[in-house]
C-alpha positions in Angstrom: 0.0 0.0 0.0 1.6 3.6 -0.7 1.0 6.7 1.2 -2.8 7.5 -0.8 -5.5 5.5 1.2 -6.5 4.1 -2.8 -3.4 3.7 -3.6 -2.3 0.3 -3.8 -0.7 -2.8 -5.7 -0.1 -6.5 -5.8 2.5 -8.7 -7.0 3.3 -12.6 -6.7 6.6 -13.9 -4.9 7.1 -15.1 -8.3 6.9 -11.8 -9.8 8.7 -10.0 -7.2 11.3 -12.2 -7.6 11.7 -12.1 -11.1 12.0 -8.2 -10.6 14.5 -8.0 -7.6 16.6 -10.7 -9.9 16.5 -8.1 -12.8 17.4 -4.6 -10.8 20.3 -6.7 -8.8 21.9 -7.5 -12.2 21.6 -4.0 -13.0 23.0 -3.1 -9.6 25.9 -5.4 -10.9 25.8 -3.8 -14.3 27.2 -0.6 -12.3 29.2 -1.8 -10.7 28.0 -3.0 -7.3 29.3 -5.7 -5.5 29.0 -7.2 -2.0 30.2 -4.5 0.5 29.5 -1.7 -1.5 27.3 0.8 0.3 24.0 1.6 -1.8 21.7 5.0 -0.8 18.3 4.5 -2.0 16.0 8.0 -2.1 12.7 6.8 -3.4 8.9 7.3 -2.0 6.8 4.1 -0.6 6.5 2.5 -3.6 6.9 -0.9 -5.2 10.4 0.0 -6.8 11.9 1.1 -2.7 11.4 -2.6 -1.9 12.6 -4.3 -5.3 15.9 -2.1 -4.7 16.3 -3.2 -1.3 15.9 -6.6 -2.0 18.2 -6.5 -5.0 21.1 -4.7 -2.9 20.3 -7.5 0.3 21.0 -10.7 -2.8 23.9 -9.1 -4.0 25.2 -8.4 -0.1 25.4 -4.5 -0.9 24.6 -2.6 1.9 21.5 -0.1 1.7 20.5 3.1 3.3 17.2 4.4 2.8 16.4 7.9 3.1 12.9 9.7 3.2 11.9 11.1 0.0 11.0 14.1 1.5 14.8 14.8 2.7 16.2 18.2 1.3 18.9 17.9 -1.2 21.8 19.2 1.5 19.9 16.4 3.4 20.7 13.7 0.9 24.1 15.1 0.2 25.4 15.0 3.9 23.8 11.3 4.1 25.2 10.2 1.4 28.8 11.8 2.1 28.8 10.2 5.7 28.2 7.0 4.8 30.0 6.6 1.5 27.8 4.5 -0.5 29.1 4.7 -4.1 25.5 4.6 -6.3 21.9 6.5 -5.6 18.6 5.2 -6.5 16.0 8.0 -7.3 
């Protein structure tokens, strides 16, 4: 469910792991590798959690940070805990 009260979607394990398997090879298309630190700056929607899951099966570490962070926000986060790709 996303932050709307109609707002809402469903997915099979099947399908959701179909999608987490295609974003972690893009993750590894950049790049990514298990270690890396990964900050992730997305809303509550389906994409937040296929990233997460993607960085968690490649054994990247991920930070989420609230969409509604300023950019000097996002900056300083990402500075401190220097992850080396941002999802948006």
């Amino acid at each position: 469910e996303g932050n709307e009260p109609g707002d809402s979607a469903k997915i099979t394990y099947r399908e959701l792991l179909h999608k987490v398997c295609q974003f972690a090879n893009v993750l590894r298309s950049q790049g990514v590798k298990k270690g890396d630190r990964v900050s992730i700056y997305l809303p509550m929607i389906l994409e937040l959690v296929i990233a997460m899951l993607a960085c968690a099966r490649i054994g990247a570490l991920h930070s989420t940070v609230f969409a509604g962070f300023s950019a000097e926000s996002l900056c300083e986060r990402i500075l401190d805990c220097g992850c080396s790709l941002l999802i948006t």
